[in-house]
C-alpha positions in Angstrom: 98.0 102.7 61.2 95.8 105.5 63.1 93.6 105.0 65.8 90.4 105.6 63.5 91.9 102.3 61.2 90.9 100.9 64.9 87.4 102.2 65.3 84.5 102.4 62.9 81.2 104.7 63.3 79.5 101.4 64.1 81.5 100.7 66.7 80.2 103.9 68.3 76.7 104.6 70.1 76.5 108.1 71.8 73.7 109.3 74.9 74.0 105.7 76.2 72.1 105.1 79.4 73.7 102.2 81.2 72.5 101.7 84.5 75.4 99.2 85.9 78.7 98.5 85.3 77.6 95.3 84.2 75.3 96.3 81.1 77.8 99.4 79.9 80.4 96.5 79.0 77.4 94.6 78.0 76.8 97.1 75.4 80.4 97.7 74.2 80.6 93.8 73.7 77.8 93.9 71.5 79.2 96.8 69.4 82.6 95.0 68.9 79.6 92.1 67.6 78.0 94.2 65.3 81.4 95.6 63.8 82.4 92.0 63.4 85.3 91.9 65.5 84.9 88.5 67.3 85.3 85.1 66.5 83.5 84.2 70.2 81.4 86.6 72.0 81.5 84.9 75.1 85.3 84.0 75.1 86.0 87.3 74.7 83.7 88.9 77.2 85.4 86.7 79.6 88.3 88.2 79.4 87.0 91.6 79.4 85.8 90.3 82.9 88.3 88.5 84.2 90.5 91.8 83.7 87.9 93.8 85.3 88.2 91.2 88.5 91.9 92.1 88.7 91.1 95.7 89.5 88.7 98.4 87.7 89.5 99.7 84.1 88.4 103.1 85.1 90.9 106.0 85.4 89.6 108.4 86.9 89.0 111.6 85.0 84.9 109.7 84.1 87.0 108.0 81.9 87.3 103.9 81.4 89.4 101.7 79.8 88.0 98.0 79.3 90.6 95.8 77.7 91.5 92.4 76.7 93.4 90.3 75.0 92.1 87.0 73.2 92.0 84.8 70.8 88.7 85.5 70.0 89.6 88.7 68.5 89.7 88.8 65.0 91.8 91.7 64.4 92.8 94.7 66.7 89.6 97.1 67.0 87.8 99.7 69.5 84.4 100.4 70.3 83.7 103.6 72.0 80.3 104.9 74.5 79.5 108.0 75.8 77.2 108.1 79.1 76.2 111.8 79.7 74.1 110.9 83.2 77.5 108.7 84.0 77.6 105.0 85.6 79.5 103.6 88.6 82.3 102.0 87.4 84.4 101.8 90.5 86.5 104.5 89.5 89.4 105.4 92.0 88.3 109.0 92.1 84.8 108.0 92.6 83.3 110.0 89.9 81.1 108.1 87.5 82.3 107.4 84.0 81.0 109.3 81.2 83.2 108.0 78.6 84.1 104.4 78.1 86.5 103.0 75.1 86.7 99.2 74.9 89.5 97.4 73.5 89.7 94.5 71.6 93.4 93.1 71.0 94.4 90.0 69.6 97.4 87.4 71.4 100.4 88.7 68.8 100.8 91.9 70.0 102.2 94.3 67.1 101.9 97.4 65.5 98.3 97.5 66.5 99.7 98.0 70.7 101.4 101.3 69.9 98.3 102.6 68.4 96.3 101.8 71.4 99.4 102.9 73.7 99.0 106.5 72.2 95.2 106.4 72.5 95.9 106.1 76.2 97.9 108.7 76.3 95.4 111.2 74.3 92.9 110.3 77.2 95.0 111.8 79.9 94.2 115.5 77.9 91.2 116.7 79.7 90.5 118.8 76.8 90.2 116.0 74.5 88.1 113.5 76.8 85.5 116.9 76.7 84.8 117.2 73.2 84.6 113.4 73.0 81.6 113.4 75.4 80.0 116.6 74.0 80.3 114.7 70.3 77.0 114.9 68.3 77.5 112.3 66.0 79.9 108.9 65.6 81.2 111.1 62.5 82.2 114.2 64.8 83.2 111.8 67.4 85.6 110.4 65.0 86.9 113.6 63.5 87.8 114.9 66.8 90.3 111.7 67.4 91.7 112.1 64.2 92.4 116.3 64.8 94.1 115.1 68.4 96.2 112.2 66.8 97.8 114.9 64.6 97.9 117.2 67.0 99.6 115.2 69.4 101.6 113.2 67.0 102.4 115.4 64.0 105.9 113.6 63.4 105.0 109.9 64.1 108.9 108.6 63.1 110.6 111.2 65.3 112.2 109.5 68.7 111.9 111.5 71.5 115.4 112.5 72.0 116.8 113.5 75.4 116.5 117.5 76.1 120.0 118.3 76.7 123.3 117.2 76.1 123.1 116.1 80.0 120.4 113.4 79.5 117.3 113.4 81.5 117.3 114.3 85.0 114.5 111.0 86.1 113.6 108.4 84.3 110.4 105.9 84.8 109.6 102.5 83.8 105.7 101.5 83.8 104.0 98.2 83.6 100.6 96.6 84.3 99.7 92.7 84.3 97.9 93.0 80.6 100.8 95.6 79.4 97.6 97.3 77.6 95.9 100.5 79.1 97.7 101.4 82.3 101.0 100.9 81.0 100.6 103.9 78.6 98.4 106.0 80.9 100.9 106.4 83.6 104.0 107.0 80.9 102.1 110.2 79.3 101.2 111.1 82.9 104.9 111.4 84.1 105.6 113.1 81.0 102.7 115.8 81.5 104.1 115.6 84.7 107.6 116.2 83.8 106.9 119.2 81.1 104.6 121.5 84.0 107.3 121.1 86.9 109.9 121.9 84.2 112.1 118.3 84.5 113.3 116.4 82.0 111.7 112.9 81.8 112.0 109.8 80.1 109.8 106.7 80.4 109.9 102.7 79.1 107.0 100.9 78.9 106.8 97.4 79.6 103.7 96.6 77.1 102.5 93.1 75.8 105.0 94.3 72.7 107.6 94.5 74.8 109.7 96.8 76.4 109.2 100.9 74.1 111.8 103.6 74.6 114.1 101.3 76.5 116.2 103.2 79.0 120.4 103.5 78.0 123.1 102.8 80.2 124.4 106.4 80.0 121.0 107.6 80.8 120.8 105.6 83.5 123.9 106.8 84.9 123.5 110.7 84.5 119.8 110.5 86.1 118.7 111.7 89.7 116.7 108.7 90.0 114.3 105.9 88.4 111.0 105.7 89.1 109.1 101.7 89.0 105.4 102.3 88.6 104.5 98.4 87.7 102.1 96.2 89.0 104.6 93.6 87.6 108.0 92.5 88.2 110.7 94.6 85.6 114.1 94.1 85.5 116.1 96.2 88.0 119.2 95.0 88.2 120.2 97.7 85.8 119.7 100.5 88.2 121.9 99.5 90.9 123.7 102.1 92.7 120.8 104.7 91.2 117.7 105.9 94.3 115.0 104.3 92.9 111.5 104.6 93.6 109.5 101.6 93.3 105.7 102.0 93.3 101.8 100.8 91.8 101.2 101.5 88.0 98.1 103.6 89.5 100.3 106.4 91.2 102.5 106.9 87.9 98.7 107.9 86.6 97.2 109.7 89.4 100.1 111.1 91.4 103.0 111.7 88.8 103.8 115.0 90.2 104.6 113.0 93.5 106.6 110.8 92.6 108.9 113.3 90.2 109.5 115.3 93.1 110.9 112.7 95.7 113.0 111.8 93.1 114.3 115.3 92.5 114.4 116.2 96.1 116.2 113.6 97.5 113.7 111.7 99.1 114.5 108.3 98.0 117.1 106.0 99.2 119.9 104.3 96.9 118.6 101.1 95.4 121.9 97.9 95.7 121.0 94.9 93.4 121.8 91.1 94.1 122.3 90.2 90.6 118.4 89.7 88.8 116.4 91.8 90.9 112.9 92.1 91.0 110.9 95.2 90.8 110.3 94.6 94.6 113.4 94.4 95.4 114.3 98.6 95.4 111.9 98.8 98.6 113.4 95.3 100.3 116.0 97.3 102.5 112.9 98.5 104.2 111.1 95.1 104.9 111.8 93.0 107.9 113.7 89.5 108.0 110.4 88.0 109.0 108.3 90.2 106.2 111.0 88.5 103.5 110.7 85.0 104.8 107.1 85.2 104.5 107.2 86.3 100.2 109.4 83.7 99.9 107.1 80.9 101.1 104.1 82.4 99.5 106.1 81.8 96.2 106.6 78.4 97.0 102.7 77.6 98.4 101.1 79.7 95.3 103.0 77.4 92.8 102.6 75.2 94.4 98.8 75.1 95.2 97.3 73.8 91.9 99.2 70.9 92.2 97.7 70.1 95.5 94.2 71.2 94.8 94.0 69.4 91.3 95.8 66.1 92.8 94.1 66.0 95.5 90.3 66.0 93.9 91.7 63.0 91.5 92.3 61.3 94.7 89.3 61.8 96.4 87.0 60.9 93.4 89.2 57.8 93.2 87.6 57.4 97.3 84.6 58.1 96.4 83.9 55.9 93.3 85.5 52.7 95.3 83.2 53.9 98.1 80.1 53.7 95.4 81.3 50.3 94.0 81.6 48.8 97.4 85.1 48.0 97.4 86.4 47.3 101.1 88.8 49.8 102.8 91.8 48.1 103.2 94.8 48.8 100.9 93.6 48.6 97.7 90.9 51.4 98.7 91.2 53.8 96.1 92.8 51.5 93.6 89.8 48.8 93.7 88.4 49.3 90.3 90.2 50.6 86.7 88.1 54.0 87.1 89.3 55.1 90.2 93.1 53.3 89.9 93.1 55.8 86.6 91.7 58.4 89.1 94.4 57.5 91.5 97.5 57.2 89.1 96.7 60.8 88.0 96.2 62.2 90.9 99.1 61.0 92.8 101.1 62.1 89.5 100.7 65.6 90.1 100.9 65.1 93.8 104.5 63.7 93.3 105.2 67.4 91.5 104.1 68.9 95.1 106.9 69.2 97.0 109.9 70.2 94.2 107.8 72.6 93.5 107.2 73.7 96.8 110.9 73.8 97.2 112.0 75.1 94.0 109.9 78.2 94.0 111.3 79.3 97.1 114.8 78.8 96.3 113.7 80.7 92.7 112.6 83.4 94.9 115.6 84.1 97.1 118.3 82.9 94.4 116.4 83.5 91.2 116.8 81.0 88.0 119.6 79.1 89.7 117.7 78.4 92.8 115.3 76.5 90.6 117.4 73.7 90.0 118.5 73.5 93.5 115.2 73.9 95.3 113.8 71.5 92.9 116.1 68.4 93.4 116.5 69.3 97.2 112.5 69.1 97.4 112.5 65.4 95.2 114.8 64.6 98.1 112.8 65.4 100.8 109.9 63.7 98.9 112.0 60.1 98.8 113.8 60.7 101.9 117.4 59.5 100.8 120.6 59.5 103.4 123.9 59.2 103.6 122.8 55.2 105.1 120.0 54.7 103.3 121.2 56.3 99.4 118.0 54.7 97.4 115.6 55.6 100.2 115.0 51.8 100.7 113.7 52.2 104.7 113.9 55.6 105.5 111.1 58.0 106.8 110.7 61.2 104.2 110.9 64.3 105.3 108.3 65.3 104.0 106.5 68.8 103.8 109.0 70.2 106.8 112.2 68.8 104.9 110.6 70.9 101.2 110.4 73.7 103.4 113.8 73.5 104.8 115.4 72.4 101.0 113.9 75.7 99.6 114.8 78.4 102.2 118.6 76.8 102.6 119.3 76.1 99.1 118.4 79.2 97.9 120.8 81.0 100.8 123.5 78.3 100.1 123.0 79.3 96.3 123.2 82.9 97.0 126.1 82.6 98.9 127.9 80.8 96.0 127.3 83.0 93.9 128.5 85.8 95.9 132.1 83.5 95.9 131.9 83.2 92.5 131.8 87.2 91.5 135.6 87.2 91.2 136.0 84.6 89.1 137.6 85.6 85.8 135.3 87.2 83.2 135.7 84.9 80.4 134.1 82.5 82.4 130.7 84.6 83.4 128.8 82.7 80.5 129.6 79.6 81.8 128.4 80.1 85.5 124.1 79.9 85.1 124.9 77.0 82.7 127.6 74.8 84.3 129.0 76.2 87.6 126.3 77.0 89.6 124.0 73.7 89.0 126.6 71.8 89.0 127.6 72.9 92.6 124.2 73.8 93.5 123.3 70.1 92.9 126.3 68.5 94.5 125.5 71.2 97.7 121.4 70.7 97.8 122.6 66.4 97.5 124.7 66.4 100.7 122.5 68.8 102.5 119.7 66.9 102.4 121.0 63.3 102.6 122.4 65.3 105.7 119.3 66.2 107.7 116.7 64.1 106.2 117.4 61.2 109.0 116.7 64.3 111.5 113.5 65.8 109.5 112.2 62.6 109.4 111.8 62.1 112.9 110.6 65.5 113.5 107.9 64.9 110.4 106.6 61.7 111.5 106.6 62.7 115.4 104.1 65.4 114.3 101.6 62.8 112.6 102.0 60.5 115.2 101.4 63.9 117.7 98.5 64.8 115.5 97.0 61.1 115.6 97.5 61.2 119.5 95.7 64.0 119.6 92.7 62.2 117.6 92.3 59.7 119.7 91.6 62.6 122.9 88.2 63.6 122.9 89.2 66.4 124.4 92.5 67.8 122.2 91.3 67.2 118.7 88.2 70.0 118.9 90.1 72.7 120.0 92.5 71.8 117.7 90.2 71.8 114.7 88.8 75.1 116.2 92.0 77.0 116.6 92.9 76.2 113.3 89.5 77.1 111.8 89.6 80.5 113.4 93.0 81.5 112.1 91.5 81.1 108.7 89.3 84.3 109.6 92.2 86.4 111.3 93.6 87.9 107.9 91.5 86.1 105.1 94.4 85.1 103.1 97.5 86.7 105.1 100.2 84.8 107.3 97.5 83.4 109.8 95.5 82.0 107.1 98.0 80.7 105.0 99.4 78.7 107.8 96.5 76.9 108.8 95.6 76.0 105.5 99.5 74.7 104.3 99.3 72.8 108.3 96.1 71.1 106.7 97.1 70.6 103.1 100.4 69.1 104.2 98.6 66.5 106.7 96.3 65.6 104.4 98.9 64.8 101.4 100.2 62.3 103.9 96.7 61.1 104.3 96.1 61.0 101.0 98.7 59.0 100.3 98.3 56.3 103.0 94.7 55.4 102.0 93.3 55.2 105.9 90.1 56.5 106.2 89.8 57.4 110.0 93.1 59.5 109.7 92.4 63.1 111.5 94.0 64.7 108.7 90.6 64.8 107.1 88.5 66.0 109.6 91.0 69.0 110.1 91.2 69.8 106.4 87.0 69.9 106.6 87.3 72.5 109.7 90.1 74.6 107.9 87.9 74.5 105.0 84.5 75.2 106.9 86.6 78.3 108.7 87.1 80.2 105.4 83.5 79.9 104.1 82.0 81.6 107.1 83.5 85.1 106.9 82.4 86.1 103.4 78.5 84.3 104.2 78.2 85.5 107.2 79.1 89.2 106.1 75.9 88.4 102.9 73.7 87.9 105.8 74.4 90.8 107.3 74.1 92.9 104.6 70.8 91.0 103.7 69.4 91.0 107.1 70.9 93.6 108.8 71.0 96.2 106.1 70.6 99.2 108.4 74.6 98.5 109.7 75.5 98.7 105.8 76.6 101.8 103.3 74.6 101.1 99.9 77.5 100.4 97.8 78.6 97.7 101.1 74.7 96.2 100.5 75.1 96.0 96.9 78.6 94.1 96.9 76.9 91.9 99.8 75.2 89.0 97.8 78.6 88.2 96.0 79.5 86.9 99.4 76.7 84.1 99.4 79.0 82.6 96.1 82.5 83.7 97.5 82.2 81.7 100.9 80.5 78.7 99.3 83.2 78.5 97.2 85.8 78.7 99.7 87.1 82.2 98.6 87.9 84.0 102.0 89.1 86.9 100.5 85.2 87.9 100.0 84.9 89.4 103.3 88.9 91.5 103.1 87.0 95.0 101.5 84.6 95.2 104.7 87.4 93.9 106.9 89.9 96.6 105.7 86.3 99.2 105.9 85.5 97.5 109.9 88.5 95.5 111.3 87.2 95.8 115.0 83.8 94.7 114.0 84.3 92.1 111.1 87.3 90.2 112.6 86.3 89.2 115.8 82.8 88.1 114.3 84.1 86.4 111.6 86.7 84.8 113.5 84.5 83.2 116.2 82.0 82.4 113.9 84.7 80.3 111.9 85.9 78.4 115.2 82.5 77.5 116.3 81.6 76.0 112.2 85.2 74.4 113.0 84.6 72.9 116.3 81.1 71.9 115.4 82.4 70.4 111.9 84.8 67.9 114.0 82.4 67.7 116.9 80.1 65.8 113.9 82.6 64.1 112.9 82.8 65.5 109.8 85.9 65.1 107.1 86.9 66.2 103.6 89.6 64.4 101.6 89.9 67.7 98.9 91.6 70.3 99.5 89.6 72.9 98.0 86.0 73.8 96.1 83.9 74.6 99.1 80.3 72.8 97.8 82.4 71.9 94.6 83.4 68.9 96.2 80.6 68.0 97.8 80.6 64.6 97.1 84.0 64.3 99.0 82.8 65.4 102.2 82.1 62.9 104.7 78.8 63.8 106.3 77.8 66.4 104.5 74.5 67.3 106.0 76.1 67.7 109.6 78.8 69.6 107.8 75.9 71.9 106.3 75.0 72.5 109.7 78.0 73.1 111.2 78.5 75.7 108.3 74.9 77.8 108.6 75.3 77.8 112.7 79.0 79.5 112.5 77.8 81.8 109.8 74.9 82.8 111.5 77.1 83.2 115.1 79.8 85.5 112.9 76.2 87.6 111.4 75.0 88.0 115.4 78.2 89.4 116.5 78.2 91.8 113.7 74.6 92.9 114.8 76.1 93.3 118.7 79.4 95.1 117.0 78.4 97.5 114.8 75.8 99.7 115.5 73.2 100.9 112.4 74.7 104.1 110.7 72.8 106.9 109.3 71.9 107.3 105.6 
């Protein structure tokens, strides 16, 4: 199969004249249409989008790349543009794109991945990419693919074999989340790369077909040095001993030259692997404890996220349909009618999944597959609470969200320590270790551990509620409270500060959740932490709406996406301007946030979902108020960027 099997003449519209981003995929979708190459437009336009949220398909070069794959794809097919005026297509060179292929890959990646793989690298020839956009006609445009392919390719069954009898002096591995486009672009340019500066090279692709000109032992041994551009975790355990350089997908494309030379100069330090490493890992002698600890429980809180959000909506529409139906709020609140008992069940199903997972993730990601097991079970324990006194969990306090943190960090340590006793264990027994030795021990460690310090961690978790419900009942404590927490929400917009404030609030209201009382403060916190990450990215629309004169155009233009990101509750909206204006943005956003949060419990305001911004709407208790609070701390956050950044110059 050659790429022109891939892409027919009606498939191909020349002197296009998109004006955005938005219509030049517009117009590539409807050419994949016309060919007859969809099952689902919309389904697979989706996807073409959602890739293009995860980071521009442009490559610089006025060349782009949109990809996806779907089941809405019939069969494996291009479609091809050329823009001679250019569009903006966020390209990381900045130059406009002049040139645009769109793929169209189906969800069983095959033979159809390595013709794509070398249409990727045929782009990187600058040559090439000319005569494409000076084509007359979808005929000549076609011909002039076909003349590079053989060009390029004249011996299609001929491995590349290594230049000397010494083996190639660096190798590379690349890899991007869709294993599509970038994957391939960055390979051909390290070999480009390789070729001018006169170094042998070799590169394996981690593709959606798998893993293409794997890298040998041997080779591995006689190299200088490996470089990782991925944007995805590859295995690197392989390359222990070897300096490795561990980078983004988008340097192995744009700085290949770079990177070769560290490698051959010295410049990178010697990579030591823990068993399964990640492709992080090669850099993790340079991170701080603190830095470590802090990846380890985002692994944990991402995983286990959707469980919270998705349990705790059930919940609250099981609240709110008891709350509709009149049932009092005693007990059975919640459960009161078969609707929202089904509502309840459910919910409090995937809530019971919320702290193993927790737990287990972040004993995955110190101890990898092991830790799993470990993590898991020490979590469940937490969850029930069991002791050495008290084995069924009969009267005991749980430890709750404090004892899943504590299961996860110290079973995956405990884990990692056994496994470092077990590396001189005879050979013969190596199979056995991942299957029997290591959960087997693990579970037998993680079972007295935790029956060990649960007594303790309970005390310590259900001090804190009774702290937090103290607190509630003082005027005077629970507003700064709910203020402080609201503004560290807008410190980093999805870093350290944020995350914390939110798991604080999650975490509280699980135990709310769970409890059934109505008046816990639990819910008025979660409302301020909530409230305090919708007013960064609004507050930043308005002041690209009102106060356009303190704005770039391309800063006015992304503006109005804000409006959407903060009503959803998607902080990391405002990140781009306050990576662009930190001394400006941060402050404002993060006063604005306290006041919504201080106002938001000064109204007596709650929220019994952890998530979905206006979404959940109906699960916010007085939501007018709570409206309010949110326009007056977006507007305060707009003011101080008027005061804070002075109008530029066109």
């Amino acid at each position: 199969m050659r790429i022109t099997d891939l892409l027919k003449k009606q498939g191909i519209a020349l002197n296009v004249a998109p004006k955005t981003k938005r219509e030049a995929i517009d117009r590539l979708v409807a050419l994949h249409e016309k060919c007859g190459n969809l099952s689902n437009t919309a389904e697979y336009k989706k996807g073409i989008l959602a890739r293009e949220e995860m980071g521009t398909t442009a490559i610089g070069m006025e060349v782009a790349i949109p990809h996806a794959k779907s089941e809405a794809v019939k069969a494996p097919a291009l479609t091809a543009i050329t823009v001679p005026n250019g569009v903006d297509y966020e390209s990381p060179d900045g130059a406009p794109c002049k040139l645009i292929f769109m793929i169209a890959a189906t969800t069983d990646g095959d033979v159809h991945l390595e013709v794509l793989a070398r249409l990727m690298q045929m782009l990187m020839h600058e040559d090439f990419t000319a005569k494409l956009k000076a084509a007359k006609s979808p005929t000549e445009f076609l011909n002039i693919i076909d003349d590079q392919e053989t060009k390029q390719f004249p011996d299609e069954a001929a491995a590349p074999a290594a230049a000397n009898k010494g083996g190639y002096r660096v190798l590379a591995v690349t890899a991007c989340p869709t294993g599509i486009a970038h994957t391939y672009m960055a390979a051909e340019a390290l070999a480009k790369a390789g070729d001018k500066l006169g170094i042998t090279i070799k590169v394996e692709t981690n593709g959606s077909g798998g893993a293409k000109n794997v890298l040998t032992a041997e080779e591995i041994a006689n190299c200088d040095g490996i470089i990782i551009a991925a944007d995805k975790n590859v295995e690197t355990a392989r390359f222990d001993g070897k300096p490795v350089l561990s980078t983004k997908v988008a340097d192995g494309i744009h700085k290949p030259e770079e990177l070769i030379n560290k490698i051959v100069n010295g410049e990178v330090g010697v990579f030591h692997s823990d068993r399964k490493a990640s492709a992080e890992d090669s850099s993790a002698g340079d991170e701080s404890f603190g830095r470590r600890l802090y990846k380890h429980l985002m692994n944990g809180v991402s995983h286990m996220l959707p469980f919270v959000v998705a349990g705790g909506i059930f919940i609250a529409i099981a609240f709110l349909i008891d709350s509709f139906a009149g049932v009092p709020q005693d007990g059975n609140f919640g459960s009161g009618t078969p609707v929202s008992l089904w509502f309840m069940k459910i919910g409090n199903v995937a809530f019971g999944f919320m702290l193993p997972i927790l737990a287990g993730f972040i004993a995955m990601s110190i101890a990898d597959r092991p830790g799993l097991l470990v993590g898991i079970v020490g979590g469940a324990l937490a969850a029930a609470g069991n002791t050495f006194a008290d084995p069924g969990a009969a009267n005991t306090i749980p430890s709750g969200f404090l004892g899943a943190l504590l299961a996860g960090f110290v079973a995956g340590w405990l884990l990692k320590m056994l496994e470092k006793a077990c590396e001189h264990l005879p050979h013969a027994l190596e199979g056995i270790k991942p299957i029997l030795i290591y959960p087997l021990a693990g579970l037998g460690i993680v079972g007295v551990m935790m029956c060990a310090v649960n007594p303790f961690m309970g005390i310590i978790n259900d001090g804190l509620k009774a702290g937090i419900n103290w607190m509630a009942g003082q005027p005077g404590l629970l507003i700064p409270v709910c203020a402080l927490l609201a503004g560290m929400m807008a410190i980093d917009m999805g870093g350290p500060f944020n995350k914390a404030a939110y798991v604080t609030a999650t975490a509280l209201l699980t135990e709310a959740l769970k409890t059934g009382n109505p008046d816990d403060p639990a819910f008025k916190i979660m409302a301020a932490v909530m409230i305090g990450g919708m007013v960064p990215p609004i507050a930043i629309a308005l002041s690209t709406t009102i106060f356009r004169n303190r704005w770039t155009p391309d800063e006015r233009k992304s503006g109005p996406v804000n409006y959407i990101m903060g009503l959803s509750f998607v902080t990391e909206g405002a990140i781009p301007y306050a990576a662009g204006h930190p001394l400006q943005v941060i402050p404002s956003c993060l006063v604005g946030s306290a006041c919504a949060g201080a106002l938001s419990a000064l109204f007596g305001c709650t929220l019994k979902a952890p998530h979905g911004g206006i979404f959940v709407l109906p699960t916010i208790g007085n939501p007018l108020m709570y409206f309010l609070a949110l326009v007056i701390g977006s507007v305060v956050g707009m003011l101080l960027l008027a005061i804070l950044k002075k109008p530029i110059k066109e």
